[in-house]
C-alpha positions as CSV (number, residue, x, y, z in Angstrom):
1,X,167.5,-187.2,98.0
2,X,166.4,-186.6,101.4
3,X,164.3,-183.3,102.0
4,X,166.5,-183.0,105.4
5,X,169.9,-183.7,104.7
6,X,171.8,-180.8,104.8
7,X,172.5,-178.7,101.6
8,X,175.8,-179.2,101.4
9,X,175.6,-183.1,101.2
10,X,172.5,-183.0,98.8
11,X,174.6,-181.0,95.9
12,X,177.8,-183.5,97.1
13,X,175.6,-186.4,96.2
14,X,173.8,-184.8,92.8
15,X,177.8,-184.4,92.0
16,X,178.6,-187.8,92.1
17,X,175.5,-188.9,91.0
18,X,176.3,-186.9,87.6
19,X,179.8,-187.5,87.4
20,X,178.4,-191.3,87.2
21,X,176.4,-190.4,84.5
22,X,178.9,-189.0,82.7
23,X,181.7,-191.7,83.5
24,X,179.0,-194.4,81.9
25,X,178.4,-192.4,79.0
26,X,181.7,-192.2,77.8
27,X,182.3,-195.9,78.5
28,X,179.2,-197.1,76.5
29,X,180.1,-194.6,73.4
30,X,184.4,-196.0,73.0
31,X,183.9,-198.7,70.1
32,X,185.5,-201.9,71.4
33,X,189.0,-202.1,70.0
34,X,189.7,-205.8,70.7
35,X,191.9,-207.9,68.4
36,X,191.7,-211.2,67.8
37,X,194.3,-213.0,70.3
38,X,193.7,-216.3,69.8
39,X,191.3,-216.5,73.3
40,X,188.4,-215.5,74.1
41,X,188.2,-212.3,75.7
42,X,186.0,-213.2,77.9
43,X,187.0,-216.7,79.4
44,X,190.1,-217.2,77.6
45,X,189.0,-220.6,76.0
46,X,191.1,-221.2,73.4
47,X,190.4,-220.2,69.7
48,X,191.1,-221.7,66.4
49,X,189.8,-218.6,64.3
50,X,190.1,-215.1,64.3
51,X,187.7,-214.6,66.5
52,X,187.3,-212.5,69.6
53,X,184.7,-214.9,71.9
54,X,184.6,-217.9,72.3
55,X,180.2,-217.9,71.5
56,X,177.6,-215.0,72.0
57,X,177.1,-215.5,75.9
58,X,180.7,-214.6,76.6
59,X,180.7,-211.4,74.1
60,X,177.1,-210.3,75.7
61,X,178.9,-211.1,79.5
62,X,181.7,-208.7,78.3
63,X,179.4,-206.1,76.8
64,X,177.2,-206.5,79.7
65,X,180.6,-206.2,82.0
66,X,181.6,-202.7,80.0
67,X,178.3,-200.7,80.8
68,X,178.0,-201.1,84.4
């Protein structure tokens, strides 16, 4: 933060900046409750088996996509 910005925008910004926080915590600790749908969940290739990606690059690119 910037020594001379004015109190009130300093505790505005540590708000948000920890509401953030918070947000991305919560996102990162739900368990993923995907079903099988018969497409990736990623690219939406289509899939044969019960499963939920298509290979491991999609499932880390949706993991990936769920903690930003």
């Amino acid at each position: 933060m910037n020594a001379l910005a004015d109190p009130l925008d300093q505790a505005a910004q540590f708000q948000a900046e920890a509401i953030d926080r918070e947000v991305r915590n919560i996102l990162n600790k739900q368990p993923s409750k995907l079903t099988a749908i018969g497409l990736c969940h990623w690219c939406r290739e289509p899939l044969e088996t019960k499963q939920l990606f298509c290979d491991t690059d999609c499932s880390d690119d949706f993991e990936k996509s769920r903690r930003k």
